[in-house]
Every structure is written in C-alpha cells, then in structure tokens.
N, C-alpha and C positions, 0 to 999 in steps of 0.2 A: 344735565347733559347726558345725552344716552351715549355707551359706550360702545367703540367703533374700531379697538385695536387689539381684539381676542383674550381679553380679560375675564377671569372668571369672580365674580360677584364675592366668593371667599376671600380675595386678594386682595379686597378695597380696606379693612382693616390690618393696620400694622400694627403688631406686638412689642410695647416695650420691649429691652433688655435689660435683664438685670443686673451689670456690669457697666460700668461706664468704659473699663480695659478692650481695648480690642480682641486680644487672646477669649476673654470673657464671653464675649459676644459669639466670636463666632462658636467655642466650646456649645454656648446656648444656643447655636442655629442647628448645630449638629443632632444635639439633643432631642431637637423638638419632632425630627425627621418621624416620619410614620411609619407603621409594620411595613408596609408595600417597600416604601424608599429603601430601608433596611435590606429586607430580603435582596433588593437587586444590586445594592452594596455588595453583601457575600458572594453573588454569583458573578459580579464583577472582579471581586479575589482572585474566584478561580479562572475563571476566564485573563486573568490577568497573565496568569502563571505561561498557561494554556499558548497565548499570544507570543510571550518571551521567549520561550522554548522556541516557538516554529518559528517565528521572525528570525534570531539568532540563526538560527540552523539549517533552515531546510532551502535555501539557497545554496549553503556552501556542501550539504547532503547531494545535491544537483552536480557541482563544479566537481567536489574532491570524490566523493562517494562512486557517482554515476559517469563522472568523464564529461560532463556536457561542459560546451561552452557559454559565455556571455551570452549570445545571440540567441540560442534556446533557452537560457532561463530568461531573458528576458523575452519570452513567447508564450511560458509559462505563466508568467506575471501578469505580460497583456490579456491573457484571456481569465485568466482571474476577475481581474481589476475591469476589464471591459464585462464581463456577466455582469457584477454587482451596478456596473451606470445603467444598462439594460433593463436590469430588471428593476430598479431603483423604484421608479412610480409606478407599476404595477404591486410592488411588494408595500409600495404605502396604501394605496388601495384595499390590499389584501386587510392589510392594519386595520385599519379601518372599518373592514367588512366582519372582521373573526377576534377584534380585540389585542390587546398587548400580550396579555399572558400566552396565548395562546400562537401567536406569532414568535416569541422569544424560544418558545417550549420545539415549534416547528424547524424555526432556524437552526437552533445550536445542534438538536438531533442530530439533520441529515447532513449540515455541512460538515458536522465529525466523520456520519461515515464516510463520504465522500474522500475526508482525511488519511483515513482508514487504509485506503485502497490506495492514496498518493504513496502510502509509504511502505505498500506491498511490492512496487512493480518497476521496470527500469524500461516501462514498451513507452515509445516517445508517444504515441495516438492516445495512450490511456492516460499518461502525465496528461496532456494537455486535455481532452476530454472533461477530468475528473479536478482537474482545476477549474475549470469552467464551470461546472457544477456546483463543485465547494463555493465559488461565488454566488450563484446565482442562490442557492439558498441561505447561508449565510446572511445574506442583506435581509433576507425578512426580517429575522432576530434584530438587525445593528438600526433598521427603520424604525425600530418601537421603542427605540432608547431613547431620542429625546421629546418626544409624545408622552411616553409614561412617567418621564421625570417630572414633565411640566403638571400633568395631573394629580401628581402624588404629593406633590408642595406646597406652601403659601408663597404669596412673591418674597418675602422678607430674607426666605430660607433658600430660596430658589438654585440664585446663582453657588452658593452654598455648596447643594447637592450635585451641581453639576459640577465642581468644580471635585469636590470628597471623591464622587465617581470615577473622574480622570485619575485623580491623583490615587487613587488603589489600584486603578488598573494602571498606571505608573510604574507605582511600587511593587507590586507582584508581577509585571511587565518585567521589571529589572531584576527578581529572584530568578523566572524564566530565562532571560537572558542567563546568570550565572552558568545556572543548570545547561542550558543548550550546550553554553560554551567548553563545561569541563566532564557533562555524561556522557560523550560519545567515545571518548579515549576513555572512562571507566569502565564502560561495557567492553568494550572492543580488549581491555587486558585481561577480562575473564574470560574472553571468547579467544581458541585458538586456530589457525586456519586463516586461509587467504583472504575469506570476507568478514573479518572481525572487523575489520573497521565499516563495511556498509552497515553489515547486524548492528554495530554501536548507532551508528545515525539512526535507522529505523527503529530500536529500542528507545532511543530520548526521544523522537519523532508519536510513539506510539503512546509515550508516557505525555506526553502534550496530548492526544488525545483524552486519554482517561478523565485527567483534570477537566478540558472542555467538559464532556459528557458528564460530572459529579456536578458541574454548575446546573445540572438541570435539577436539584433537587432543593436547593432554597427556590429556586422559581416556580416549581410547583405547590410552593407553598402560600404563594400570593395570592390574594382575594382582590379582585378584579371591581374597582368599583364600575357601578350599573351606570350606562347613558342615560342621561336625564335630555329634556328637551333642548336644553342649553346645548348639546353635541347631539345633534342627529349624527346618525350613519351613511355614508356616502354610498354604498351601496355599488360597490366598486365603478363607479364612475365618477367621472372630476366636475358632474354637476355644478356640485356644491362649490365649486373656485371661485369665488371674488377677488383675489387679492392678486391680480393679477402681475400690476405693476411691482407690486410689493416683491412678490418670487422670481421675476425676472433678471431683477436687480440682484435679487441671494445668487440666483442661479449662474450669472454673468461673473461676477466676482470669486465663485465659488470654483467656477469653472477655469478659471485665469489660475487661481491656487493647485489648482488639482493638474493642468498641464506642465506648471515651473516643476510640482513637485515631481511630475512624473520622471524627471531627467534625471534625477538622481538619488531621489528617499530611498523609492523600493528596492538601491541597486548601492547602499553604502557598504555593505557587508561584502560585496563583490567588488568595490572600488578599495576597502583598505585591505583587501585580500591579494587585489593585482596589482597597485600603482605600491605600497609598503610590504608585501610580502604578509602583512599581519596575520600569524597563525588562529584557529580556532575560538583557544583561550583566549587570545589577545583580542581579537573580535566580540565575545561574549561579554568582557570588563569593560569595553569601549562602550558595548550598549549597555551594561548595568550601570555605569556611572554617568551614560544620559540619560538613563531613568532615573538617576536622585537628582539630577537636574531639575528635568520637568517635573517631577513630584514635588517638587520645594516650590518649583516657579507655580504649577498649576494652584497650588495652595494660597498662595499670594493675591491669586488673580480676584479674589472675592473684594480683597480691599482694596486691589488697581482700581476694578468695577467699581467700588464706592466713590474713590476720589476724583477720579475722573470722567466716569460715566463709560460704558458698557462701550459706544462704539469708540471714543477715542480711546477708551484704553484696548481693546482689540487692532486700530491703527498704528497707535503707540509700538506695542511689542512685534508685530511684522515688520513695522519700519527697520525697527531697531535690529533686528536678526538680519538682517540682507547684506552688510559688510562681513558678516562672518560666514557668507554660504561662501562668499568672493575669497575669502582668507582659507577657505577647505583646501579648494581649487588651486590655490597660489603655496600650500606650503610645499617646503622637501622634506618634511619628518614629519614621522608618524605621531610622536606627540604634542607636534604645535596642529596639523587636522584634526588630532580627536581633539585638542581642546575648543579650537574654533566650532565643530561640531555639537560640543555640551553644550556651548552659549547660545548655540543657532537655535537648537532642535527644543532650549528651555526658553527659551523668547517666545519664538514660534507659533509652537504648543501651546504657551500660556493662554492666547487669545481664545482657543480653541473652545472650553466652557462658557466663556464669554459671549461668544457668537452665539454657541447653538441655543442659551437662555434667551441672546436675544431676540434672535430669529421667532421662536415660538410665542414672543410676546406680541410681536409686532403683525401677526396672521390670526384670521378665525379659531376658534376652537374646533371647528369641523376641518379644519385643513390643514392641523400641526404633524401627522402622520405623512400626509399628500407630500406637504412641502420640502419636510425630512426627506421623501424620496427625491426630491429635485435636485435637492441636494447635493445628494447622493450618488446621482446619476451625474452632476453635472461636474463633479468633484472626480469620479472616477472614469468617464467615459475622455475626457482629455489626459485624465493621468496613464488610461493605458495607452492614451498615443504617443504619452512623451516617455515612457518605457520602453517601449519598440525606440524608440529615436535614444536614445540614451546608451541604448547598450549598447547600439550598433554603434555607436559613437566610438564608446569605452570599447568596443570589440577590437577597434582600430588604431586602441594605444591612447586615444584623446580623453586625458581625465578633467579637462580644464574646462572646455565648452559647454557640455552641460551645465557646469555651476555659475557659467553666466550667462544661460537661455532661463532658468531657473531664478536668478536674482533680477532678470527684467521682467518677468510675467509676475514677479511678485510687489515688483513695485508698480506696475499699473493696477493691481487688480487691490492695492491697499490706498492709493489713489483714489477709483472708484467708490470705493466702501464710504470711505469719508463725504464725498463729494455726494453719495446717493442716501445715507443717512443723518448726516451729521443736525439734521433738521428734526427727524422724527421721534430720538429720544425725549428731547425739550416738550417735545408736542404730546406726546405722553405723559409725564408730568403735570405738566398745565391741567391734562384733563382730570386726572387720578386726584390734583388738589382741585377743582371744581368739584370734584364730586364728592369728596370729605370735607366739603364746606357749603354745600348747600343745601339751604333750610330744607328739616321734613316735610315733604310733601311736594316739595316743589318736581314736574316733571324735566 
C-alpha cells in the first residue's frame, strides 16, 4: 500500500526497548534523540526562562510600572497576538523556502530586539507598534518548531520529543516566572529615586531578553539536514497543498481554542492582580507552580498517547480541564482560583504535544511548516479577538464572563476534534501494519 498520510519511509521500522519498565522506556526514547533534537532542547531552556520572565512581568510592568489600564494592555496583547495569526502562513512559507535553522536563527533575533525597545519606552504608538512587530517575527521562529521536531525523529521517539520539548520550556517557564516575580523589587532596592521601581521591571524585562538572544547559540549549532525528493520546497507558494480537508479541520478546532482562550489566558496576571489584589510575588509563585503543573502533566502525556491513542487522549484532557476554568470564575479566594488554575492550565496543556505530533503526522511532508502556520494563524488571530473582548469585559469589574465564553468555545471545538478525527488515527495504523507485513516486493 503506498503511503498517503505524510510518513517518512525512516518511521516504518520501530525499535525494540530495552526495558519492559515504563520509566525505562521512555529514559530510552530520550536517549535515542539526535544532535539536531538536542541542540533545540537547550535553546528551549533558554527560551524557557526568557518566556517566564516576560509572561510573569511585562503585563503587570504595563498596569503598576507604566500606569496603563486593562483596556491598553489588552491592545497591547491584541496586536501582538493578532501579528503572529497574520503572519502565520506566510511565515510557514517562509520555512519552507529558507529551512528551519535559519527561520529559528531569524525569529529569535529580531523579535528580541523588537523586545528591546518594548522595555525602553512608555510612548503608547511605540508599545503598540513594536508589539506588533515582536509578533510578527517572532512566529517565524515558533512556525519551524514543530516541522523540525517532526524531521529530527523516528515516530517511536516522536511524541516523546514533543512532549521533553514542552515540558523544559515548562520547567524553565516556571524559573522565569520565579525570577519575573521577585527581580523587579530586587533591582528597584539597589536603585534609589522615584523610578526604581520602573528601572526594576525594565532590568528583569531586559534580563528576559538576554536569555532569549543566548538561545541563538545552540541553534546555530544545528546541522540542517538536506531536502531530498521526499520534501520538495514550496517555493513560497501553497502549490504544493493537498490536504486540504485535513487543515481545515486543525484550523477550525484550533480556532475555536484560540478565541475561548483569548478571554482570559493572556489576561490571568491581570485578573489575580484586580479581582484578589495579588501582589507581584504572589503572581510570579502562582505561575511557577503552574509550571510544575504542566511540566509533570506534559511529561505524562507520552503515555496518555500510548494508552489511548493521540486524539482521544488530547479530547480526554480538554474535556477534563473546563470545570476548573468554571471554578477560576466562581471562586472568592485567591487560593481556591490558583488552585483551580494549576489543574486547568496542566490538563489543558497536557494535549498540547499531543496534537502538534499529531497534526504533523496526518499532513504531507511538504506542508508540515505550511500547516503549523495555519495553525498558528488560526489559534491567534481569534485569540486576539477574544482579548480585546476580555479586558474590556474585566475593565468593567466582570471577572466571571470571560471564564464561561471561554469554557463554551472549548467545549465545542473538543467536540469537533473527536467527531473530525477520531477515525483517522485507526486508519493510520491499519496502514503502517500493512505495510510491516507485506511480502518483499509486493507494490
């Protein structure tokens, strides 16, 4: 049977383990991982930090620092978040046309400086400008993340890496987070004078960069394997698209995630900031310890994936997370919403590796970059609409509604998933053992 679901001819043999243990196993999937996979490992460290830092921070750097309210940061956000859906599939394209390395190497660059400049200046046209920008390049880099994972692996190891991936930049996510939350009062007490407290945000702001910008130096250490005929180059055109049906479906579902989430993800640090008072610190622990959350869950998810297979167990953990966005919403204290929050955001997220392996399986090999941008686009260009809608919401004292415009878009679009996949994993399968059982030679 020829193969028809973006298979690469490497992946039709699977490697023993030599453990029967689970621990075992996966310790040997890790192992097996290649120079390339590795190097983007480390730059995932750093970028991890990188991430923690500014998520924690440069939100509340906005409210407490700068004086703005809700309504411009979250205008901030939307043009962020609206660049990167924008530029989504041209930026896959780009992938495609100029390679991974060299995409990752472009991205991280310029959207640092861009960073650069966010946390020079308090002129509202340059915030918003150079937000917009930091997006728009930005997504080149995040487009070739799961393109080059899929290239650098065997299927065995696969989900594996996607999973090791998340969960570093998890876990250095949540060092980030610390640091955001307790370097801006350490800088701010060696500095004295009226702006010691902006100087502190823009010190820890500036030290998130640095970090970014040092990830570029495992990446340029990566050896870019060569296109062979198996992957023509798209040639920045979407030619080469067959799978139509196929990305519709991601892009529909993806899109429905990416509007719920917009009500309220990008805008937790600002909701436990207004509706609990929660200082800084208290924000910074909040998100460090739902980074060991989802580090532990993302970790998990490989053997979810095995036991139940890739799309139910990506249905499984979204389903499961949506009474706890409901219980964010509903509590009066601050430590029954963060806890509902750890459970949400490590459910959640779990799927998260899950999907983007199996999205890349189920598409050509010419149109794993393309698709990532669809992605991309289709996940953020509704997210900044439901950002804009969110804060004006929260502007207005309402912390409740978001979290359940947010638990209905989630439950249609985990609906979906099932209802538009739950067929093609099986079909996959079937073929992969047709093809490790029929006789030599047979076409």
């Amino acid at each position: 049977m020829k193969k028809e679901i973006g298979e690469e001819a490497e992946d039709t043999a699977i490697k023993p383990l030599p453990s029967n243990s689970s621990l075992g196993g996966y310790i040997h999937r890790i192992r097996v991982f290649s120079l390339n996979a590795k190097l983007f490992l480390a730059s995932s460290i750093l970028n991890g930090i990188s991430f923690g830092i500014w998520n924690t921070i440069f939100n509340l750097y906005l409210k407490w620092g700068l004086a703005f309210e809700a309504d411009f940061i979250s205008q901030v956000l939307f043009l962020n978040t609206a660049a990167t859906g924008l530029i989504a599939i041209p930026a896959g394209l780009l992938c495609e046309g100029i390679g991974r390395k060299k995409s990752f190497l472009l991205g991280t660059f310029v959207s640092n400086l861009f960073g650069l400049v966010q946390t020079s200046t308090a002129n509202h046209a340059l915030l918003l400008g150079t937000s917009f920008a930091s997006g728009l390049f930005g997504t080149i880099s995040w487009v070739a993340n799961a393109p080059f994972m899929m290239e650098n692996s065997q299927q065995e190891e696969r989900t594996y890496l996607f999973s090791v991936s998340w969960a570093l930049m998890t876990i250095f996510s949540l060092i980030g987070n610390l640091l955001g939350g307790f370097l801006p009062d350490s800088f701010a007490s060696m500095i004295s004078g009226a702006e010691a407290k902006i100087l502190g945000y823009r010190l820890t702001l500036f030290f998130s960069i640095v970090c970014g910008l040092t990830a570029l130096l495992p990446l340029s250490l990566i050896k870019e394997r060569k296109i062979t005929d198996q992957i023509e180059r798209l040639s920045f055109s979407l030619k080469g698209i067959k799978s139509y049906s196929v990305i519709s479906k991601l892009v529909l579902t993806a899109g429905l995630i990416g509007l719920g989430a917009g009500y309220i993800v990008p805008l937790f640090n600002v909701f436990f900031a207004s509706k609990f008072m929660a200082t800084d610190e208290q924000v910074g622990v909040i998100f460090a310890l739902g980074q060991i959350a989802l580090a532990i869950g993302t970790l998990l998810a490989p053997m979810i994936s095995d036991k139940f297979g890739k799309v139910r167990a990506v249905v499984l953990c979204q389903f499961i997370s949506i009474p706890f966005i409901s219980l964010i919403a509903l509590s009066s204290t601050l430590g029954l919403a963060s806890s509902a929050y750890l459970v949400r955001g490590a459910l959640m997220n779990m799927a998260g590796p899950i999907g983007s392996a199996f999205a890349m399986e189920i598409v050509k090999p010419t149109e794993r970059a393309t698709t990532s941008g669809f992605q991309i686009m289709a996940d953020n260009i509704p997210r900044a609409v439901g950002v804009i809608l969110g804060g004006q919401i929260m502007s207005l004292g309402d912390y409740a509604s978001p979290f359940f415009f947010t638990s209905a878009f989630y439950s249609i679009s985990c609906t979906l998933y099932f209802v538009f996949f739950r067929k093609t994993e099986r079909k996959m399968a079937q073929e992969k053992f047709e093809d490790l059982h029929r006789p030599d030679g047979e076409a």
